[in-house]
C-alpha positions as CSV (number, residue, x, y, z in Angstrom):
1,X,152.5,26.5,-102.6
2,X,151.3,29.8,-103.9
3,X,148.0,30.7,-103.9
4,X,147.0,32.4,-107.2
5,X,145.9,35.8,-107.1
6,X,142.0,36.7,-108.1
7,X,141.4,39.1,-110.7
8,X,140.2,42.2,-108.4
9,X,136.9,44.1,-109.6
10,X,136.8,47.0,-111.3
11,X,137.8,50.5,-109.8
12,X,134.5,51.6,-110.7
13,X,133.0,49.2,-108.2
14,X,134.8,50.3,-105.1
15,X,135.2,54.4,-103.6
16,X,138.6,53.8,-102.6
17,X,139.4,53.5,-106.6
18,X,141.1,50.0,-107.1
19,X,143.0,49.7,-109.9
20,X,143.1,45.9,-111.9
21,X,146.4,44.3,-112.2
22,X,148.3,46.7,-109.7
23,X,151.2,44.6,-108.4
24,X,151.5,45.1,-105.4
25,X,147.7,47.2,-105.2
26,X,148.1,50.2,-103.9
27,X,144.4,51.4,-102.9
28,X,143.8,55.1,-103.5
29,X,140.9,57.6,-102.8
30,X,140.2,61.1,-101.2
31,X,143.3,62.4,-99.9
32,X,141.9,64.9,-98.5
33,X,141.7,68.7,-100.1
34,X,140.9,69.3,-103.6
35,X,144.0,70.7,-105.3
36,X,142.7,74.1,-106.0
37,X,142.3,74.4,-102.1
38,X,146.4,73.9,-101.9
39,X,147.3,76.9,-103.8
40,X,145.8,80.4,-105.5
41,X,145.2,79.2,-109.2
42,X,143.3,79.9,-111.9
43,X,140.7,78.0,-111.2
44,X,140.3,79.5,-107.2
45,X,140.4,82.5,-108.8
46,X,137.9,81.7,-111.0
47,X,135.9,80.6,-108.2
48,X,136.5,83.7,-106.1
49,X,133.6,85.8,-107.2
50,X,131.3,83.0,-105.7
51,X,132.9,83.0,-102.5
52,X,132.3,86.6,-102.1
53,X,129.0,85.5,-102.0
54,X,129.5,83.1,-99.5
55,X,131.2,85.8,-97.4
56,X,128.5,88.1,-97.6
57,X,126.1,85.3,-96.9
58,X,128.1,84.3,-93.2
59,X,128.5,88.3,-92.4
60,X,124.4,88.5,-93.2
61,X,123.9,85.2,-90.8
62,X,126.2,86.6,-87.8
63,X,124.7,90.1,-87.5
64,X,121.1,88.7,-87.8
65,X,122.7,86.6,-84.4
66,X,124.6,89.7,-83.3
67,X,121.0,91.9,-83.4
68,X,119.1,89.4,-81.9
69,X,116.8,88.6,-85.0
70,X,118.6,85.0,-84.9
71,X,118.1,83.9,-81.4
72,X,121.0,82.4,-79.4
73,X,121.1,80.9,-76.1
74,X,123.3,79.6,-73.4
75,X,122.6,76.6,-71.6
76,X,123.9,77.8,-68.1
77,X,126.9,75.7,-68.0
78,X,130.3,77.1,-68.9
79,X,130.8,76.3,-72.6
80,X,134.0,75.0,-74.7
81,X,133.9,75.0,-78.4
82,X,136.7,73.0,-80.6
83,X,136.1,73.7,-84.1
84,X,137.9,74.6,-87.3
85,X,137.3,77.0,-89.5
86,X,138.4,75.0,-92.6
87,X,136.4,71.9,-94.7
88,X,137.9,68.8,-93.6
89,X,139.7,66.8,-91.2
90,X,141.7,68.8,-88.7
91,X,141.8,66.4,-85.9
92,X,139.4,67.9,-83.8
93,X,137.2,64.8,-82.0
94,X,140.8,63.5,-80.9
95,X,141.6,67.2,-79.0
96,X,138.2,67.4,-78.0
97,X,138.7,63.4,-75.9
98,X,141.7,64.3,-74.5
99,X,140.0,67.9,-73.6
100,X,137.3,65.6,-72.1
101,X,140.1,63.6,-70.2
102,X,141.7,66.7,-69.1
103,X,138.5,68.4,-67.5
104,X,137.6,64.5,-65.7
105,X,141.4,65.2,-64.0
106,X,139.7,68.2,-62.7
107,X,137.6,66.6,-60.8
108,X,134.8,68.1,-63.7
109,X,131.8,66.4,-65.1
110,X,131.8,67.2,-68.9
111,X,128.9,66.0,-71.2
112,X,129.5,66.6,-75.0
113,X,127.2,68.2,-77.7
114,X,127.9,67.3,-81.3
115,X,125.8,67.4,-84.6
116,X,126.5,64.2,-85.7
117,X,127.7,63.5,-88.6
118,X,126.8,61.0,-91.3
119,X,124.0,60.0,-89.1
120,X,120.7,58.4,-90.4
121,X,118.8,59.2,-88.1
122,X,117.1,63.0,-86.9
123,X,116.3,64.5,-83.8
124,X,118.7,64.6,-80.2
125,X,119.5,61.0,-79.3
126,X,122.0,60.4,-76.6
127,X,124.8,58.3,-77.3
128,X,125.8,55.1,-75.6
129,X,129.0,53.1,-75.7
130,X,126.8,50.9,-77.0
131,X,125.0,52.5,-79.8
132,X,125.6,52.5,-83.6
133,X,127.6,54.7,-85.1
134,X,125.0,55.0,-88.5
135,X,122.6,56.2,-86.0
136,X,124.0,58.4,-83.8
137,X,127.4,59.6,-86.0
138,X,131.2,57.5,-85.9
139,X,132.6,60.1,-84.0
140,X,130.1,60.9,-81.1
141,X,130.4,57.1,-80.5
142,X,134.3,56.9,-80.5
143,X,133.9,59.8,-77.9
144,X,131.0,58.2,-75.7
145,X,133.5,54.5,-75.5
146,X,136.5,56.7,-74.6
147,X,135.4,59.0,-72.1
148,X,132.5,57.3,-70.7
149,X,130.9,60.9,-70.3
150,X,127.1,61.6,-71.5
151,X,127.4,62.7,-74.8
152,X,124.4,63.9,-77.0
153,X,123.5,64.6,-80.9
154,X,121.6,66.9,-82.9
155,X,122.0,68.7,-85.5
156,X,120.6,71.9,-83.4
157,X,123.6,71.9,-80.7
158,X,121.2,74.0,-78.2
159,X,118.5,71.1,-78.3
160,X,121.9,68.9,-77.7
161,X,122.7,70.9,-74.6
162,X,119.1,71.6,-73.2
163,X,118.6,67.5,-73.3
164,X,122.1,66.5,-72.2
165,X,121.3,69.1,-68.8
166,X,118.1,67.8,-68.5
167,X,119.2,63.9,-68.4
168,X,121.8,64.7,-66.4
169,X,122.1,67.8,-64.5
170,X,125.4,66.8,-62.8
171,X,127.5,67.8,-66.0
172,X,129.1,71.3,-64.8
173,X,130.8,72.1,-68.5
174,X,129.9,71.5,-71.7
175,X,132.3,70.7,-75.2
176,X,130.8,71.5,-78.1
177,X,132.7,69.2,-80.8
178,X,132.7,70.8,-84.0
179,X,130.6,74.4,-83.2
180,X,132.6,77.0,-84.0
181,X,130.1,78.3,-86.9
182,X,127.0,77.3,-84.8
183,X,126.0,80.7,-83.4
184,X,123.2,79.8,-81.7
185,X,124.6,78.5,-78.8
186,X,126.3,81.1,-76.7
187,X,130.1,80.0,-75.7
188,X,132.5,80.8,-72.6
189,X,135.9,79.6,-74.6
190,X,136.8,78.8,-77.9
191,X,140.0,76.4,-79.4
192,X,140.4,76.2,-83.2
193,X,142.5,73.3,-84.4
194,X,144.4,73.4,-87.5
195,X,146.0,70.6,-89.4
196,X,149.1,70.9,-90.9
197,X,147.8,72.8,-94.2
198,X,146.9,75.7,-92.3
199,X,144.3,77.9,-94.6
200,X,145.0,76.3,-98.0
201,X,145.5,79.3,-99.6
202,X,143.1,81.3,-97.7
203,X,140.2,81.7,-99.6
204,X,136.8,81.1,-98.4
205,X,134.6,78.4,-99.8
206,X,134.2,77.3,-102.7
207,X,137.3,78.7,-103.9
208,X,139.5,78.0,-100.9
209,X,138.8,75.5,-97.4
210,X,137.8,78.7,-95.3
211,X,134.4,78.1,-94.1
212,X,134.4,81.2,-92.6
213,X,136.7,84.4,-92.9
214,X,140.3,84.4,-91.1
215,X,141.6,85.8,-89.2
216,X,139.0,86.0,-86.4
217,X,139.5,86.1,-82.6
218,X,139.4,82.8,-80.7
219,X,140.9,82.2,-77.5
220,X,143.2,79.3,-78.3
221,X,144.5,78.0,-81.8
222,X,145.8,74.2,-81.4
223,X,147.9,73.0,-84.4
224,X,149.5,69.8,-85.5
225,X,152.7,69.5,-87.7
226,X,155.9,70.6,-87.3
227,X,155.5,74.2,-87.3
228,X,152.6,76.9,-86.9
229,X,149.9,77.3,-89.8
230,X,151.7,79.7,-92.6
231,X,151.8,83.4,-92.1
232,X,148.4,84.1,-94.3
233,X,146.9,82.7,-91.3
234,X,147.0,84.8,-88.5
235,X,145.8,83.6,-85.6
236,X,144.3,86.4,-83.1
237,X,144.4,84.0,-80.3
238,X,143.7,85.5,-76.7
239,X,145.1,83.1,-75.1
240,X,147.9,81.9,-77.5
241,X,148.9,79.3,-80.1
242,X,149.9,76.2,-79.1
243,X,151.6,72.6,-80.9
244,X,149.8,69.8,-80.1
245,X,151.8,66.3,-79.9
246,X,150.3,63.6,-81.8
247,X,151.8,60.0,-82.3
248,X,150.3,56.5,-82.3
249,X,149.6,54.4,-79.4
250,X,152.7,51.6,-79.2
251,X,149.8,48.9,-79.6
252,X,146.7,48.1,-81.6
253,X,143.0,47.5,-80.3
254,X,141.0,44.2,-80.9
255,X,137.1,44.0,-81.2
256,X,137.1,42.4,-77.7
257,X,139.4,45.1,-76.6
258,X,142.5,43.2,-76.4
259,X,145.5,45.0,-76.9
260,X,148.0,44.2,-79.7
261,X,151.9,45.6,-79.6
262,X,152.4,47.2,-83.3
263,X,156.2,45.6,-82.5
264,X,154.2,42.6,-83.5
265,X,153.2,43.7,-86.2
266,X,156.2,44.4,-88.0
267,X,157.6,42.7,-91.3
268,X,154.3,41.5,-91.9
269,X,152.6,42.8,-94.7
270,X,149.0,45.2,-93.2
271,X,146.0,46.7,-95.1
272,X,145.4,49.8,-93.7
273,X,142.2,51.8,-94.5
274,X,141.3,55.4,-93.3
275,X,137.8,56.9,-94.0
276,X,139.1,60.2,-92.0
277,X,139.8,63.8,-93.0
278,X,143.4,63.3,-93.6
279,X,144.2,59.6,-94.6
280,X,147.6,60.2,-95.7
281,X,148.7,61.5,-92.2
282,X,147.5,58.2,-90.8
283,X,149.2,56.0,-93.3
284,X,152.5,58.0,-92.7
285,X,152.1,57.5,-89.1
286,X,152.2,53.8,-89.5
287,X,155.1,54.0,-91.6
288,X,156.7,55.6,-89.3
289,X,155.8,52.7,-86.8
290,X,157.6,50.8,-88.8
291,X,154.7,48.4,-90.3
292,X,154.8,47.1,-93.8
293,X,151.7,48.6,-95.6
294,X,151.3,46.4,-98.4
295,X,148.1,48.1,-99.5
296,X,146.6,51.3,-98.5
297,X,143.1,52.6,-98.8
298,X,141.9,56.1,-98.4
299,X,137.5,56.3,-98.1
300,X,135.5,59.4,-98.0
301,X,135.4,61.1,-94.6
302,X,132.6,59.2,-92.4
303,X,132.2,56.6,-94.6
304,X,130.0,54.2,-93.2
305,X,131.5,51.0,-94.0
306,X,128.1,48.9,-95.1
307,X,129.1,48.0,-98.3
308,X,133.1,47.7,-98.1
309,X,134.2,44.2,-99.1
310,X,137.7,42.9,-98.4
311,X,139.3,42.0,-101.1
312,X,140.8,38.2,-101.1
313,X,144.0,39.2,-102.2
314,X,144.4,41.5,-99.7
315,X,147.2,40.9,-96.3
316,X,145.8,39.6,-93.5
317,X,146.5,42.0,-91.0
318,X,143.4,44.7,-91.3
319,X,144.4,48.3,-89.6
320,X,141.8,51.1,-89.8
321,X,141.8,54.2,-87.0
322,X,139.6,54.0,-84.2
323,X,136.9,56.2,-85.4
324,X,136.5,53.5,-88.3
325,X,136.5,50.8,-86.4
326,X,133.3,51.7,-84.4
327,X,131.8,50.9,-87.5
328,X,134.1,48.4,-89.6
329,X,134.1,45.8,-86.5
330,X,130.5,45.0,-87.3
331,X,131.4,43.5,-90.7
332,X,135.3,42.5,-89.9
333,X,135.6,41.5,-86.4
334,X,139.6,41.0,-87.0
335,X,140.2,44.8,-88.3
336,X,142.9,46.1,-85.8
337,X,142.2,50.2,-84.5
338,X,145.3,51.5,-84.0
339,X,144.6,54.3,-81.4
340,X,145.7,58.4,-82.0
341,X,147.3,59.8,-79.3
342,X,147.3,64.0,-78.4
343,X,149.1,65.3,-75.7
344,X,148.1,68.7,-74.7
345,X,150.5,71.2,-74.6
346,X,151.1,72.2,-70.7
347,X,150.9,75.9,-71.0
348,X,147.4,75.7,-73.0
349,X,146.6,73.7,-69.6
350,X,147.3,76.0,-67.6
351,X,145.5,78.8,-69.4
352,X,142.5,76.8,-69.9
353,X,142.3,75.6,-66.1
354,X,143.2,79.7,-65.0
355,X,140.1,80.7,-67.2
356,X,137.6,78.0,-66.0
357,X,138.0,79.5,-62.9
358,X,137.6,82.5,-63.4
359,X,134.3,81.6,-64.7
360,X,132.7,83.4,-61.7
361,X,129.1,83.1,-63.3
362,X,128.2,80.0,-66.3
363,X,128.2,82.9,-68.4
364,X,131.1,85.5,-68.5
365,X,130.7,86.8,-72.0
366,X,127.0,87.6,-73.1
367,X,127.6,88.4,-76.6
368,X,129.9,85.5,-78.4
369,X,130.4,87.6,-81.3
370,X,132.6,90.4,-79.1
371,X,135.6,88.9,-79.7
């Protein structure tokens, strides 16, 4: 017998915008860039004066580091920075686990320093397997069950390091997730991920999604998507630019941890929600799977997940990533994570594991900003 659909609340009452008497409801949100980020209009030309501000504000910022006035420091351990240098998702904290991964194969001890974000709470905190992701930031968490390696918060990353040493002075390399434009701590290496939008159309903020000018010299640039970011985008990499392989696991995680094959899945109809910098990739990536999304929901990066409410007319089968399920589990024990996979490409392997060696002293390059 068919059960009779309720009437669904208002759009105004829910981020991920539902719309009432959508058949079948398809639930939309942030996608992601603005669209005056995607191309040079008249309205990001309109903006550009401002972000000649902007620009003069970041050059003011890095020579007060670069004469000392700003004081930066090196916590004695070789350093590893992933960042981007664009607003948004570019699918950094999964290249910075299977960085960590990488390094354990090594025989290393990483610890990772992040800021944080979303968090409630101030000051460093270290981050347990066990902690909660309102307090201590969803991805920081994600990173801390997956690797099992210290990891540490604040929103001052040379606090993070200084306390992650301290607690655990067996850590021989640090990753810095997300630190690119945090000057203050001194870095060995630096990788800058891109997502497949590249620079947007290469203005900086808030015209464009540059927070900071391009081109500027990092030793790796790590991209995902078929082909490298467009030609605006130079990348004067020292080391290179390299793909990065990205696909879904073949299976789907539980809140006890038990593993579900995404063959099972299949021709049944799945909610799938995504409170991450690029929703739409994730979506497609199920698709591709070849599960039936019925629905689909797209919430604010970080979103915290407190006051989502499942609708009753929505499928049974819940699928969110794994960096929302660190905090959607507490409230819906059956969501399903379906993991993100990166493989490493082997050449930037090699070149990373050539110039960890020949890290003769924690610090080979004084002054970050002669690059």
């Amino acid at each position: 017998m068919a059960t009779p659909t309720p009437q669904p609340p208002s759009s105004a009452s829910r981020p991920g915008g539902v719309r009432p008497n959508a058949s079948p409801p398809k639930i939309s949100g942030t996608q992601g860039w603005p669209a005056l980020w995607q191309c040079r209009s008249a309205l990001s030309w309109a903006l550009w004066p401002v972000s000649q501000l902007y620009r003069a504000l970041m050059a003011t910022r890095a020579a007060l580091y670069r004469t000392g006035l700003l004081h930066s420091e090196h916590p004695g351990r070789p350093v590893i920075v992933v960042g981007n240098v664009v607003a948004g998702g570019s699918g950094k904290t999964p290249v910075v686990m299977a960085l960590v991964q990488y390094l354990q194969s090594l025989g290393l001890r990483p610890g990772v320093v992040s800021r944080g974000y979303g968090r409630t709470t101030q000051g460093c905190l270290a981050v347990l397997p066990t902690s909660v992701a309102s307090e201590v930031g969803d991805e920081p968490l994600l990173i801390a069950q997956q690797c099992r390696v210290p990891v540490y918060v604040a929103s001052k990353r040379t606090l993070a390091a200084r306390t992650l040493l301290a607690q655990h002075p067996e850590v021989d390399v640090l990753v810095c997730d997300d630190g690119l434009q945090h000057l203050a701590l001194q870095r060995d290496l630096e990788i800058c991920v891109f997502n497949p939008h590249g620079t947007g159309n290469g203005f900086l903020l808030p015209a464009g999604p540059l927070r900071e000018p391009w081109p500027r010299r990092v030793d790796w640039v790590l991209y995902t998507g078929d082909a490298p970011p467009p030609s605006h985008a130079k990348v004067p990499a020292t080391g290179g630019t390299f793909g990065l392989q990205r696909h879904l696991a073949s299976y789907a995680v539980a809140a006890n941890g038990r593993q579900v094959p995404l063959s099972t899945l299949q021709g049944q109809p799945v909610h799938a929600v995504a409170a991450i910098g690029q929703p739409g990739l994730f979506f497609g990536m199920l698709r591709s799977a070849g599960l039936t999304l019925a629905t689909q929901e797209a919430l604010p990066d970080h979103y915290d997940f407190d006051s989502w409410q499942r609708l009753s007319y929505q499928p049974e089968v819940l699928v969110c990533t794994e960096k929302d399920a660190v905090k959607l589990w507490k409230q819906h024990p059956d969501a399903l994570a379906v993991p993100l996979q990166i493989t490493l490409d082997d050449g930037f392997l090699r070149q990373l594991k050539e110039r960890l060696a020949s890290l003769a002293s924690p610090l080979s390059s004084p002054d970050p900003f002669a690059r």
